[in-house]
C-alpha positions as CSV (number, residue, x, y, z in Angstrom):
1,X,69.7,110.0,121.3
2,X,68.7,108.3,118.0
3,X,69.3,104.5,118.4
4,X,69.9,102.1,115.7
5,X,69.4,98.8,115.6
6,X,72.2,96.4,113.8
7,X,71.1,93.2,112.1
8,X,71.0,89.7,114.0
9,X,73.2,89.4,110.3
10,X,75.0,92.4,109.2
11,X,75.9,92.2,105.7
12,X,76.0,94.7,102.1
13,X,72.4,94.0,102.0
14,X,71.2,93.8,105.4
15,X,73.3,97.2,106.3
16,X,70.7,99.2,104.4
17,X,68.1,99.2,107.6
18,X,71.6,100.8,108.9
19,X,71.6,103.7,106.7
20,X,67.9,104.0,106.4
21,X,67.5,104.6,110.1
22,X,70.4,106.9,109.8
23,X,68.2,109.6,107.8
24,X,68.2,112.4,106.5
25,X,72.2,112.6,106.2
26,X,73.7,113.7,108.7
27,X,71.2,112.5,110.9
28,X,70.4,115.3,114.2
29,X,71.8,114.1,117.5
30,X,73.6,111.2,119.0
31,X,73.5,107.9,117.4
32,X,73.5,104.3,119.5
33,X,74.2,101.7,117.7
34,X,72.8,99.2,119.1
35,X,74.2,95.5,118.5
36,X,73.3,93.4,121.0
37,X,71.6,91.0,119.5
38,X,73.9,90.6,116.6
39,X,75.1,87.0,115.6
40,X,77.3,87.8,112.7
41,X,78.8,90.4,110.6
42,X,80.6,89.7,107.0
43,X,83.6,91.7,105.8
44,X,81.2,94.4,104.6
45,X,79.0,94.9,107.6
46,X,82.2,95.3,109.2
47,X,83.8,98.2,107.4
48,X,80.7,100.0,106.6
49,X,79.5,100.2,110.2
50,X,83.1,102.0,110.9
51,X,82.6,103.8,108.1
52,X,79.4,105.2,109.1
53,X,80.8,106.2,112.8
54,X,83.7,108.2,111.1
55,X,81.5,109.3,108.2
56,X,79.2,111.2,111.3
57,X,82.3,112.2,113.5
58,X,83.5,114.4,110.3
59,X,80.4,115.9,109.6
60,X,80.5,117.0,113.0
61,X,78.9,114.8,114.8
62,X,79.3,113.3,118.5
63,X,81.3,110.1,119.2
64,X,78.6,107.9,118.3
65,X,78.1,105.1,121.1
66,X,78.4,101.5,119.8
67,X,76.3,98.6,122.7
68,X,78.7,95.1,121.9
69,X,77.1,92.2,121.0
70,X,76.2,89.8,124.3
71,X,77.2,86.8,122.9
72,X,80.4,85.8,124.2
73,X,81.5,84.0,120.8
74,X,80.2,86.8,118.6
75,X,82.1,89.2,120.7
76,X,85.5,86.8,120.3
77,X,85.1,86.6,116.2
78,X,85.0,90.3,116.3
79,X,88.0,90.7,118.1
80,X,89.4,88.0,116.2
81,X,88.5,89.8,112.9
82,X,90.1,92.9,114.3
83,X,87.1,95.1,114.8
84,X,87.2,95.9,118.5
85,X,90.7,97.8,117.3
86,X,89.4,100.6,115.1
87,X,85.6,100.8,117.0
88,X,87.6,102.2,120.4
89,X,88.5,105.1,118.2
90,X,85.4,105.4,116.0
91,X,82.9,105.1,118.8
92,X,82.4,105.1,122.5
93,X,81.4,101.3,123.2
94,X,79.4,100.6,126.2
95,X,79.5,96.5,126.8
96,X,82.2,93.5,127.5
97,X,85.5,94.0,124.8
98,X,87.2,90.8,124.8
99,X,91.0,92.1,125.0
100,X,92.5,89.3,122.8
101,X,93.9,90.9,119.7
102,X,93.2,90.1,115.8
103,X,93.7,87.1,114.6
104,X,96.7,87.7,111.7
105,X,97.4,84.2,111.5
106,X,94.5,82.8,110.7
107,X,94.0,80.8,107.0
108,X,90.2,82.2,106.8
109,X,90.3,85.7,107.3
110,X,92.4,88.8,107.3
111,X,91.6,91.2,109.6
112,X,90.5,94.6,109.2
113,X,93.0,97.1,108.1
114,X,92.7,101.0,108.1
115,X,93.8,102.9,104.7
116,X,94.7,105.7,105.3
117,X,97.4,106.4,102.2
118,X,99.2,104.6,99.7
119,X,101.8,103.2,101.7
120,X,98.8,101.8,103.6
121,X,97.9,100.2,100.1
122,X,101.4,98.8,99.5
123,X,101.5,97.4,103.4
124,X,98.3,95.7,103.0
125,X,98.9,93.9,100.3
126,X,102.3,93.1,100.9
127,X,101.4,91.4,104.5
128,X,98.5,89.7,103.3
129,X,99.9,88.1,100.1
130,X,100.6,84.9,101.6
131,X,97.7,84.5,103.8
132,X,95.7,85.0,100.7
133,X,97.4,82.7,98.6
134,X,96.2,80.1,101.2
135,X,92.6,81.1,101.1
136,X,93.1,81.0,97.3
137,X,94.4,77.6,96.6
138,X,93.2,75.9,100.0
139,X,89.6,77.4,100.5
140,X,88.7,78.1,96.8
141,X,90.5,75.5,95.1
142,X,91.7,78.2,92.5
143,X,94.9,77.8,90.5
144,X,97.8,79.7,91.5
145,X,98.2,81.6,89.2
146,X,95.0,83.5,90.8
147,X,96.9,84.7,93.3
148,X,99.0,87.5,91.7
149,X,95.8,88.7,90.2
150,X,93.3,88.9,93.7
151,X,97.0,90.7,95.4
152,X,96.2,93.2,92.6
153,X,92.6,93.1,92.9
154,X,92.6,93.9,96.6
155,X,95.5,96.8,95.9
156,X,93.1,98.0,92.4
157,X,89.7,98.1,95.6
158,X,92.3,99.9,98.4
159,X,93.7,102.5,95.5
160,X,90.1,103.8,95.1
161,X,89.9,104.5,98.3
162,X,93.3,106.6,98.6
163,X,92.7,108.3,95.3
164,X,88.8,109.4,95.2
165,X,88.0,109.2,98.5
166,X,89.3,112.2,100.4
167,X,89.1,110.0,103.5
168,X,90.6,107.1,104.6
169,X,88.8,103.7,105.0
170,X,88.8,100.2,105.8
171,X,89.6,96.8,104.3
172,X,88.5,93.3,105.0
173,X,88.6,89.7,103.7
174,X,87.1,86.6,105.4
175,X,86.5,83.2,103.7
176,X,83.4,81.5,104.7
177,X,80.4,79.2,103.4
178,X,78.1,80.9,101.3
179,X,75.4,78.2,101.4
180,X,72.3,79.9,101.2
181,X,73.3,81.3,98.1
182,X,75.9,79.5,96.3
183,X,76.2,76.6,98.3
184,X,80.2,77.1,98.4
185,X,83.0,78.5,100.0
186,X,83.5,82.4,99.2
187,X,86.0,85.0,99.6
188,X,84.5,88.7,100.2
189,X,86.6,91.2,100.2
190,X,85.4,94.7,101.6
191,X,86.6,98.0,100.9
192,X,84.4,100.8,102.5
193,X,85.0,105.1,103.0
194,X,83.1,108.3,103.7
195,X,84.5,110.1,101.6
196,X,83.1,112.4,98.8
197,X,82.2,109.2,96.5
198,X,82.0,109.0,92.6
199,X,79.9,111.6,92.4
200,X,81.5,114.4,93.3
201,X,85.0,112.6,92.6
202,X,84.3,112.2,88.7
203,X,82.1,115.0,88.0
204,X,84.9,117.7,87.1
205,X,85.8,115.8,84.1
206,X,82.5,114.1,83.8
207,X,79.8,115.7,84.6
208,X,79.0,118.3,81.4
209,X,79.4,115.3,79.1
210,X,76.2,113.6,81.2
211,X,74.4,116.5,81.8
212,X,70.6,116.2,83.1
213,X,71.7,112.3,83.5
214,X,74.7,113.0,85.7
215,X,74.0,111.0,88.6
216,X,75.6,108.7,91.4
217,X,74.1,105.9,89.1
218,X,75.7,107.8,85.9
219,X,79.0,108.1,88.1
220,X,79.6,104.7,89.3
221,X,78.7,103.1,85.1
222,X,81.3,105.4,83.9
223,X,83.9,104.1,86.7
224,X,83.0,100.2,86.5
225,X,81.9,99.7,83.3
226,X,83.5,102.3,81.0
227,X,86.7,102.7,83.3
228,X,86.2,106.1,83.5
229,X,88.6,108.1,85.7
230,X,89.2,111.6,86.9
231,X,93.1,111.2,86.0
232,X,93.9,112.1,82.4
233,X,96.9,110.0,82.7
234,X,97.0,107.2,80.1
235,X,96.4,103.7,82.2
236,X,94.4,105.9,85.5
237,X,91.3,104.5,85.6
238,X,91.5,101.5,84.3
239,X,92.2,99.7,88.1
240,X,88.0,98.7,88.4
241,X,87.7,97.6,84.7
242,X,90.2,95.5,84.9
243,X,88.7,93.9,88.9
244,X,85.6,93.3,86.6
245,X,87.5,91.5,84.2
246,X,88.8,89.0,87.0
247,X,86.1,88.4,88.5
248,X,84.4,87.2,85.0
249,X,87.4,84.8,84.7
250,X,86.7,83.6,88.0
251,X,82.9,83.9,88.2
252,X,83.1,86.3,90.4
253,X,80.7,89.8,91.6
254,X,81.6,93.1,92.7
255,X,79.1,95.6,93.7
256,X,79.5,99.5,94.4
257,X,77.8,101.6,96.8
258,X,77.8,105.2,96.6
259,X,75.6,107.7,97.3
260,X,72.5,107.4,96.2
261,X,73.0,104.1,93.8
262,X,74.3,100.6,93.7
263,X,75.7,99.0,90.8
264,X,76.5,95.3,90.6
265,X,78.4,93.2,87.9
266,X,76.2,89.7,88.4
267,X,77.4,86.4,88.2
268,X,75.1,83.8,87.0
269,X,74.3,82.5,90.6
270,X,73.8,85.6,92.0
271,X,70.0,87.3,91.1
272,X,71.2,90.8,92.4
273,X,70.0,93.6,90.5
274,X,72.7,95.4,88.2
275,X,72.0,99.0,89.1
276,X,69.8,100.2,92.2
277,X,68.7,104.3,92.4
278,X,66.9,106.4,94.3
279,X,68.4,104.5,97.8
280,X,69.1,106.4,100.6
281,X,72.1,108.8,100.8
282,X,75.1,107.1,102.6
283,X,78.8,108.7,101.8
284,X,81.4,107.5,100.4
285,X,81.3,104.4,98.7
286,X,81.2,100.8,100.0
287,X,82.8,97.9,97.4
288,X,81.7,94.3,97.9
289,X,84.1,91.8,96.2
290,X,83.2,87.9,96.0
291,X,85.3,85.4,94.7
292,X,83.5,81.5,94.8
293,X,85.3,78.6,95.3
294,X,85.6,76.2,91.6
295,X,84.2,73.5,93.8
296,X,80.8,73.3,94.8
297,X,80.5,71.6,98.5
298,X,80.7,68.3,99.3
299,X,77.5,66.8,100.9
């Protein structure tokens, strides 16, 4: 039994301990994933600690075993966020599962959502429209007229996963207080798979032109930053250029997972680094979208 421990704060950052104690891919034996002392998890940590228990379960793997948090209110917002629905299929948990069901009401967060296909696409953004209209115009203070664009967005982010996956995924988006960082409210949207990842999904059409150079790094600047697709159907591809180009407008930062590498369009707040390499292998790829409130917050 290899046991991992999750973050007191799970989060795109704080889930690489995650993968690291995960190594080599596929890692031998059972996995426990061990949460108990967790006090929070964002949209990301979320999705990418499903992803990880279905990403092991299709590489053969046993049902990997999942210890709850204690904390009777970090238990609640999980259930509340909808997590406790897709973990009794991706893992065996051992601990207290509150049995009140996701929130899909709430004006702060939308719970998560399996995609599976693109009808799973059009159903998620067709659902949440409204709800994130709210989070929009009420949490972010952004003009309406954002609205239309962030539905697209978050279909643009649930596409990917449908068309270069090969697996299905997960989608999340919560509105909270980024304080440490930005010091205002924040909406993160997270789209995480196991799938076969830019890599191996771009490299048919891509990878002679690159070369020595091909690389996940190589793979995920073609797709973000040179809209880049496997699809030679005029307007394919163009679904993460033009994310990037809303999030400028609206200050926004994305950052991609996959593989090997991490590449980040960075906002002037944010002191991220643009492109990461050589990290450790994790499948799929794992998309991080934050949107900040126009207001800063009031003291």
């Amino acid at each position: 039994m290899r046991v991992v421990t999750i973050p007191h704060y799970l989060d795109d950052r704080t889930f690489e301990s995650v993968i690291e104690a995960l190594q080599p891919w596929p890692p031998e034996g059972r996995v426990l994933f061990d949460a108990r002392a967790t006090k929070w998890a964002s949209p990301y940590g979320f999705a990418a600690l499903l992803t990880a228990a279905e990403a092991l379960r299709a590489g053969g793997a046993e049902i990997p075993r999942l210890a709850v948090p204690e904390s009777d209110d970090v238990r609640s917002y999980w259930a509340k966020a909808g997590f406790f629905v897709h973990a009794a299929e991706q893992f065996e948990l051992h601990g207290k599962v509150p049995r009140r069901p996701p929130d899909t009401a709430s004006d702060i967060l939308l719970p998560i959502t399996a995609v599976r296909g693109s009808e799973d696409v059009h159903d998620v953004v067709g659902r949440i429209q409204e709800q994130a209209a709210r989070i929009l115009t009420g949490e972010l203070h952004l003009e309406a007229r954002a609205t239309l664009r962030f539905s697209m967005t978050l279909s643009e982010a649930c596409q990917n996963v449908v068309e270069h996956a090969g697996s299905g995924g997960w989608v999340a988006v919560h509105a909270f207080t980024w304080r440490r960082r930005l010091g205002r409210r924040v909406a993160v949207i997270a789209v995480c798979d196991g799938g076969i990842g830019f890599r191996a999904s771009l490299e048919p059409s891509e990878g002679r032109k690159f070369g020595d150079r091909w690389s996940d790094g190589t793979a995920l600047e073609a797709a973000l930053i040179h809209a880049v697709s496997r699809f030679r159907d005029p307007g394919r591809g163009q679904g993460l250029a033009a994310i990037r180009k809303y999030l400028t407008t609206w200050n926004g930062k994305i950052s991609i997972r996959s593989g090997t590498a991490r590449l980040s369009v960075v906002p002037a707040w944010d002191d991220d680094e643009p492109l990461e390499t050589g990290q450790p292998f994790f499948p799929g790829a794992q998309v991080q979208i934050v949107i900040p409130a126009q207001e800063p917050l009031k003291e």
